[in-house]
C-alpha positions in Angstrom: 27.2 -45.0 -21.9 27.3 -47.2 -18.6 25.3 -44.1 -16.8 22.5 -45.1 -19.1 22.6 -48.7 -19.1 23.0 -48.5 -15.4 19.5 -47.1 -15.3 20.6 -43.9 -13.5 18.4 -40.4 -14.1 16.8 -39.6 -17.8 19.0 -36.5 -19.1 17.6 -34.8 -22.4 20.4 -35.5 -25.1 20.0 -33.2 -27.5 18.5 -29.1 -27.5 15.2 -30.8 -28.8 15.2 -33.0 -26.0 14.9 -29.6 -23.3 11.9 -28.0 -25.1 10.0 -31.2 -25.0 10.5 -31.3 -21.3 9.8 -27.7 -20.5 6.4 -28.3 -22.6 5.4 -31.4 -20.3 6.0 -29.4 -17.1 3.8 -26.2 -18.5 1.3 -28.9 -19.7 0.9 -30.3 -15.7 1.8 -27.8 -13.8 -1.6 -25.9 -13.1 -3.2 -29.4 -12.8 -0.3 -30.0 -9.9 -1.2 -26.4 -8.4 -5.6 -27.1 -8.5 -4.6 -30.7 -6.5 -2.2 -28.9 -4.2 -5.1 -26.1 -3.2 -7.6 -28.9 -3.1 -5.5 -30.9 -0.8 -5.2 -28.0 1.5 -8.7 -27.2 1.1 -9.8 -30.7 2.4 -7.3 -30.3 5.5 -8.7 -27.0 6.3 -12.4 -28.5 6.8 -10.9 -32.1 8.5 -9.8 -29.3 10.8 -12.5 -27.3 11.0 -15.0 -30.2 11.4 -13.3 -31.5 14.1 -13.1 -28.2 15.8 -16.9 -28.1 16.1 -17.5 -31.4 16.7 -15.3 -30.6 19.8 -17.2 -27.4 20.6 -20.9 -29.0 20.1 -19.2 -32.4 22.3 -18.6 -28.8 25.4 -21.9 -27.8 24.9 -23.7 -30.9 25.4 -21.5 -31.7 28.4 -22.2 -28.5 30.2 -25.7 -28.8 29.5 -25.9 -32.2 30.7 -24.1 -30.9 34.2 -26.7 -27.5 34.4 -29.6 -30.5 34.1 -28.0 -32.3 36.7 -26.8 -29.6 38.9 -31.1 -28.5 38.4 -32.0 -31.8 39.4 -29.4 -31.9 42.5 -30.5 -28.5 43.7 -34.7 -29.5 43.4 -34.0 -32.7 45.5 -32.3 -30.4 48.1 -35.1 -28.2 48.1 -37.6 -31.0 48.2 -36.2 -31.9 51.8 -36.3 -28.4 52.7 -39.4 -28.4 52.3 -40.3 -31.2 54.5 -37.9 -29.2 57.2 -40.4 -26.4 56.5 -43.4 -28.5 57.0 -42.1 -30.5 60.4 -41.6 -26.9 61.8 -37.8 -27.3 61.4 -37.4 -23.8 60.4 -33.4 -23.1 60.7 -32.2 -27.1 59.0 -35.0 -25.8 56.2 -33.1 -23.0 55.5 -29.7 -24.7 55.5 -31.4 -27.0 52.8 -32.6 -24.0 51.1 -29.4 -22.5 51.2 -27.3 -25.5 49.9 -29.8 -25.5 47.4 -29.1 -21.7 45.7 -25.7 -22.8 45.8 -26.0 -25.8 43.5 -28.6 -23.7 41.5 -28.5 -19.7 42.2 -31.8 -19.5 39.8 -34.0 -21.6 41.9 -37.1 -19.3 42.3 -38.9 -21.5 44.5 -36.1 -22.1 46.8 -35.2 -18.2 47.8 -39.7 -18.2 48.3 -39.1 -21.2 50.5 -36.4 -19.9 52.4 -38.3 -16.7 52.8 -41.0 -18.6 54.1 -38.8 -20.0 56.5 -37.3 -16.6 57.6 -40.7 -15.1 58.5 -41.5 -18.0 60.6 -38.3 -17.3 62.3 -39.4 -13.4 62.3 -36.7 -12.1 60.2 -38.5 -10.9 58.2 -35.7 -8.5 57.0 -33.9 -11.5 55.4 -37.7 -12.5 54.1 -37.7 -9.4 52.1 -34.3 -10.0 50.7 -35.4 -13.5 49.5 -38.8 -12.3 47.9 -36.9 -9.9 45.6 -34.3 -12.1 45.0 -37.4 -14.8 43.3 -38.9 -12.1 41.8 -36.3 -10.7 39.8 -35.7 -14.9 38.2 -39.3 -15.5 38.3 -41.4 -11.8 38.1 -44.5 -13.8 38.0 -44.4 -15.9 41.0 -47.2 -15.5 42.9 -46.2 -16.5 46.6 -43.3 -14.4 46.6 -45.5 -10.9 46.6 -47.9 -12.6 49.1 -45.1 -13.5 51.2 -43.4 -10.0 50.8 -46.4 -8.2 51.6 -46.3 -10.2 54.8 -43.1 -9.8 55.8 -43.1 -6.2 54.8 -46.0 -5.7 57.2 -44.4 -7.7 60.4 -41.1 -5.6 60.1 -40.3 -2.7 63.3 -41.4 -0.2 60.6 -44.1 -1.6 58.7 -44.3 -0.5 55.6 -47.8 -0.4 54.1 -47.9 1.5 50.9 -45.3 -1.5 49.7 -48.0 -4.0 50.9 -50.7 -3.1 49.1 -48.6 -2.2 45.9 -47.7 -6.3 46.1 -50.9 -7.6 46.8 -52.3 -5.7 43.8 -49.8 -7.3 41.6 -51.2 -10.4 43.1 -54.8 -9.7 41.6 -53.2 -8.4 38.3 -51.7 -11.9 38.1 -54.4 -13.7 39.5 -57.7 -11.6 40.0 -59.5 -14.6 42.1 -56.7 -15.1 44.8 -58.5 -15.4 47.8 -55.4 -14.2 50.1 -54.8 -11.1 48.2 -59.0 -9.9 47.9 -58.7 -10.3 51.9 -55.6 -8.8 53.2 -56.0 -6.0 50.4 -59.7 -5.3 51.9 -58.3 -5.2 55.4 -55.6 -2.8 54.7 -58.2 -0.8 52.5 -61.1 -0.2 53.9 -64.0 1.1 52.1 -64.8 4.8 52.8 -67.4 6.0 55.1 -70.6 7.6 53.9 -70.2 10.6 56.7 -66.8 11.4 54.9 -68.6 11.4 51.1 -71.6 13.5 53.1 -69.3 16.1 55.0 -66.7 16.6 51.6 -70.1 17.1 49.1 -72.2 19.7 52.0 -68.8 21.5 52.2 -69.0 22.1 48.7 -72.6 23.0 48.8 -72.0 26.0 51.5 -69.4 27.5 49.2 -71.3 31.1 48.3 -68.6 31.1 45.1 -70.5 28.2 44.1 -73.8 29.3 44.7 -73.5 32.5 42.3 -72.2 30.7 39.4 -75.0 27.8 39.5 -77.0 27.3 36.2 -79.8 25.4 35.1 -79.0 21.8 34.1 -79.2 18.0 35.7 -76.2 16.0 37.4 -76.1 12.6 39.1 -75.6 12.0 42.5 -74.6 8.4 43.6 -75.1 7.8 47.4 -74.2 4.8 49.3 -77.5 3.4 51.7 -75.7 1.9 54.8 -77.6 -0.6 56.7 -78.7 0.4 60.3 -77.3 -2.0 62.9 -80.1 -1.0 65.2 -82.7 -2.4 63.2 -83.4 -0.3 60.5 -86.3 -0.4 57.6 -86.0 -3.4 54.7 -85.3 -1.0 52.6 -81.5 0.2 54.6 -81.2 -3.4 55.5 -80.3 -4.4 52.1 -76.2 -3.3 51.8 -74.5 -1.8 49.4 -77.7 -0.3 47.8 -77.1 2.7 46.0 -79.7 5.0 45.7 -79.7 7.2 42.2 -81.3 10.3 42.4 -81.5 12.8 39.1 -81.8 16.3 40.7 -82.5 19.7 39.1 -80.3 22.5 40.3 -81.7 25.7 41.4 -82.3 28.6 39.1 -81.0 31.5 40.0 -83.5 34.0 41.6 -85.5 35.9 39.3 -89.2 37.6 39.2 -91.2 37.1 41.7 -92.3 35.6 44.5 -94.9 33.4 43.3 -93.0 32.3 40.3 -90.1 30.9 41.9 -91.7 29.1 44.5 -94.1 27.2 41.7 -90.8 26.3 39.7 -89.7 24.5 43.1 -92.6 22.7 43.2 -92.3 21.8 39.9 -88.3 20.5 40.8 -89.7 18.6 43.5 -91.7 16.7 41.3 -89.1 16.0 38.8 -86.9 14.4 41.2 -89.9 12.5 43.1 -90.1 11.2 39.3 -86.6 10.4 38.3 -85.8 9.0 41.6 -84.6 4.7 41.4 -82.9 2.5 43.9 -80.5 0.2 42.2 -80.2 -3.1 44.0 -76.5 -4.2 45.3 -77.3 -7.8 42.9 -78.5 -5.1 39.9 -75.1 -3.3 40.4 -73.0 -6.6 40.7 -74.8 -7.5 36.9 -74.1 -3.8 35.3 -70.2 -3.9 36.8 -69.9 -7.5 35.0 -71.0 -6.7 31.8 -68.7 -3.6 32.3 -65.6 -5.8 32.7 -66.8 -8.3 29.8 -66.9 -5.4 27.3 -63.9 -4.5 27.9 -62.4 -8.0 28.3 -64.1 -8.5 24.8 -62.3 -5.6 23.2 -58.9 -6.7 24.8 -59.0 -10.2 23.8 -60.3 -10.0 20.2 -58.7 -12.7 17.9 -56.0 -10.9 16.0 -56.4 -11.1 12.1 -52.6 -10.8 11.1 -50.1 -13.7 11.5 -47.1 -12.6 13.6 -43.9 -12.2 11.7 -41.5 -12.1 15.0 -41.3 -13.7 18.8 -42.5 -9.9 20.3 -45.8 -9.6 17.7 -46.5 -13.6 18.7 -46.0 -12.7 22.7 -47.8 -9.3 22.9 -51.0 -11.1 20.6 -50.6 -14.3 22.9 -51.5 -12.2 25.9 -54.5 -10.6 24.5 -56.1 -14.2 23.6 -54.4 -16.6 26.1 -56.8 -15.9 29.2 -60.1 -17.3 26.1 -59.1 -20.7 25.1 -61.4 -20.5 22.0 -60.0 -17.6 21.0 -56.4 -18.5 21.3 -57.5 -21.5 19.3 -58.5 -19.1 16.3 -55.5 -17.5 16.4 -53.4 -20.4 16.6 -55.4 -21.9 13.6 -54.2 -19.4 11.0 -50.6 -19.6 12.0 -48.7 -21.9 10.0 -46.6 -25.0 12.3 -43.5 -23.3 10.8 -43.4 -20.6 12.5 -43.4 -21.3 16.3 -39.7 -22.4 15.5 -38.8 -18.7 14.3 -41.1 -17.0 17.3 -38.9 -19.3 19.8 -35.3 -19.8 18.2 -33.7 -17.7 21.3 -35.8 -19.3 24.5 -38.8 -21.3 25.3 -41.6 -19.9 27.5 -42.3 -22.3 29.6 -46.0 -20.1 30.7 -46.5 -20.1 26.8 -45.9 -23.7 25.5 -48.4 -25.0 28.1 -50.8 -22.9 27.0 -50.8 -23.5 23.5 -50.5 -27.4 24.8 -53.7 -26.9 26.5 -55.2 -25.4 23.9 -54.1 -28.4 21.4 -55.8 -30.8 24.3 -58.9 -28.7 24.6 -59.5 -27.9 21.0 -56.8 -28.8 18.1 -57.5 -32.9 19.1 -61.4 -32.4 18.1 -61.6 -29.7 15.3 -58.4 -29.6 14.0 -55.8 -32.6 15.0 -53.4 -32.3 12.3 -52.6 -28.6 13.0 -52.2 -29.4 16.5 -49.5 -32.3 15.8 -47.8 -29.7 13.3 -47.5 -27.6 16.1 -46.0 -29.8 18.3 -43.8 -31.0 15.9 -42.5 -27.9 15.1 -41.6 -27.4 18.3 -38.8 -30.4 18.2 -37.2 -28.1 16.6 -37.1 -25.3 18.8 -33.9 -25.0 20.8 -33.6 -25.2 24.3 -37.0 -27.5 24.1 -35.5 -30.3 26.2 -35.1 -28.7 29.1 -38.4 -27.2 29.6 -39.7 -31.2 29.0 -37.3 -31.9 31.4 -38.4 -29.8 34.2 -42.2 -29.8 33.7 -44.3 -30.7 36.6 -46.1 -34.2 36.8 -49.9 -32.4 36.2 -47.9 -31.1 32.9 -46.4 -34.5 31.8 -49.9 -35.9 31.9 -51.2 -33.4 30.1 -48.4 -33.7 27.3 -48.9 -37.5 27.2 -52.9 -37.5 27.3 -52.5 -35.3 24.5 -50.0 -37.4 22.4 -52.2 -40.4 22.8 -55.4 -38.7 22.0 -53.6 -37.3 18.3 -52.4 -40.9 17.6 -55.6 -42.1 18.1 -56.8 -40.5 15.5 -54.3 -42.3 12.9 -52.2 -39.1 11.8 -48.9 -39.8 10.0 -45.7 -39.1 12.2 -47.9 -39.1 15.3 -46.1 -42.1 16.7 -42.5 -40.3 16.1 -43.8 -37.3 17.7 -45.3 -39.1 20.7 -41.8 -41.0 21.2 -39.6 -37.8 21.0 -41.8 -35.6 23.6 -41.4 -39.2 25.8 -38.4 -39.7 25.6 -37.3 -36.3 26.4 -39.6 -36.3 29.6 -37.8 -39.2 31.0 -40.1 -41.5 30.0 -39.7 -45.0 28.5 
């Protein structure tokens, strides 16, 4: 009795007492079990949330120091360059050098240091540097110009390697004046008395002779001018002079006949005979290259469903501005994020910027600030804004201004975002 009173723990009293306790625990006890597991459930993410918050926080910090460790390694090779340009050829290639170690992918700065290196005549090390750009950047220009240079100064030049590198040159950029002159100096064009003396050597073969038949071929002949002071018609170079000619029949009847059927060849070819002038030529190789340039570049009807379809179509329109304007027309904004969730082409986004400037502002503005939108999304995107040059800042900003000009919605946000990102206000 004073264990009750006292207020001490709630014993059942009686048997009944026991089953109305075991059916109040049976009653709760999943409801106990769904709050424990919920409980632990709600730990579990708190844990997990935190653990990627921590991870995304690593991400952004090393980014943050490969952007500054970029920066740090440009401004090194910005004094470098001055070196270089002073004639300060070994403290230009100490810059150079502490710059590839803040940054071991700076293209420019192994071109630069190569540079350097020939001008010093080690042209060994030169070589060394050129591949080591080219295999970061296989599109750099300078670096097979200054390769082909260095590979020509060496003790043992090597020739063959030159030429291969200043062909890549034209492949890259067919009007490089550098390349068209070195390559035509190393190549000279072939010598009529070689053509002559190969075709007359074929002509005296008696093999030959037996197995000829009747029928026409073309013969092409290059008309050299005479340096003594030759006839108006040889003074004009690189003429060649088309002649349609009919090949002998083989001997049969008489006399008399075959000497009339000569006469008669004779005045067949006086007929057929042209000169095509070396301007005529120049017109007929154009068209030539512009049919073919046609075919390559035609606008390609189906949308790209992946990043290699979008690159290999990109390349067959991006050298026609109005053509890569078709074809970016019919792809919806979308789906530039999913062609560039993995990297951003730097070559390709200025393109397609260009192309927006040059086109999308006049015919078709609101596809063109889709676009560019879209590509806010694209990972990786601040760093290319980042690093752009100041011709392609201006370009970027003339652009932005131009589509909010026109009074699109989100054209302001858009405008801010690409500014902000370029280190702009």
């Amino acid at each position: 009795g004073k264990g009750e009173e006292g207020g001490g723990r709630i014993k059942p009293k009686t048997y009944q007492d026991y089953g109305q306790w075991d059916k109040f625990v049976a009653k709760d006890l999943d409801k106990m079990i769904e709050e424990f597991d919920e409980n632990d459930r709600q730990e579990e993410e708190a844990k997990h949330r935190t653990k990627l918050a921590e991870e995304r926080r690593k991400i952004e910090e090393k980014e943050q120091e490969i952007i500054r460790t970029r920066e740090e390694s440009d401004r090194i090779k910005d004094e470098g360059n001055k070196l270089l340009m002073t004639g300060d050829y070994e403290s230009a290639i100490l810059k150079y050098t502490t710059s590839l170690e803040k940054n071991p992918k700076n293209s420019i700065s192994f071109a630069n240091r190569a540079q350097a290196y020939i001008s010093i005549n080690d042209y060994e090390k030169a070589v060394e540097d050129c591949n080591s750009c080219l295999e970061i950047d296989p599109r750099y220009v300078k670096a097979y110009l200054r390769r082909s240079t260095a590979l020509l100064r060496m003790a043992a030049p090597k020739k063959d390697s030159a030429i291969a590198d200043l062909k890549k040159v034209l492949l890259l950029e067919p009007n490089n004046k550098q390349a068209k002159e070195d390559l035509q100096r190393l190549q000279p064009p072939e010598k009529k008395e070689e053509k002559v003396a190969q075709i007359s050597e074929m002509k005296d073969k008696p093999e030959q002779k037996k197995t000829e038949k009747i029928g026409r071929k073309l013969k092409v002949r290059e008309v050299e001018e005479d340096s003594e002071g030759a006839s108006e018609k040889q003074s004009n170079e690189g003429k060649a002079e088309v002649e349609k000619m009919e090949v002998k029949q083989e001997e049969k009847g008489s006399e008399g006949d075959v000497k009339s059927k000569n006469l008669g060849q004779e005045e067949e070819v006086k007929a057929a005979k042209r000169v095509i002038s070396h301007e005529e030529a120049k017109v007929l190789a154009q068209q030539a290259r512009d049919a073919i340039n046609a075919r390559i570049s035609s606008v390609p009807e189906k949308i790209p469903s992946n990043s290699t379809e979008f690159q290999r179509a990109w390349k067959r329109v991006s050298r026609d501005r109005e053509k890569l304007f078709e074809f970016l027309s019919i792809i919806p904004s979308s789906n530039f994020v999913q062609y560039f969730k993995t990297e951003v082409n730097e070559e390709i986004f200025l393109s397609i910027l260009a192309c927006i400037h040059d086109f999308f502002v006049q015919k078709n503005p609101s596809h063109g600030l889709a676009i560019l939108a879209s590509f806010i999304k694209v990972p990786r995107i601040e760093i290319v804004l980042k690093f752009l040059d100041a011709k392609s800042k201006s370009l970027l900003s003339e652009t932005l201004i131009s589509l909010e000009d026109v009074g699109l919605e989100n054209s302001k946000t858009v405008h801010e975002y690409y500014t902000q990102r370029m280190g702009g206000k």
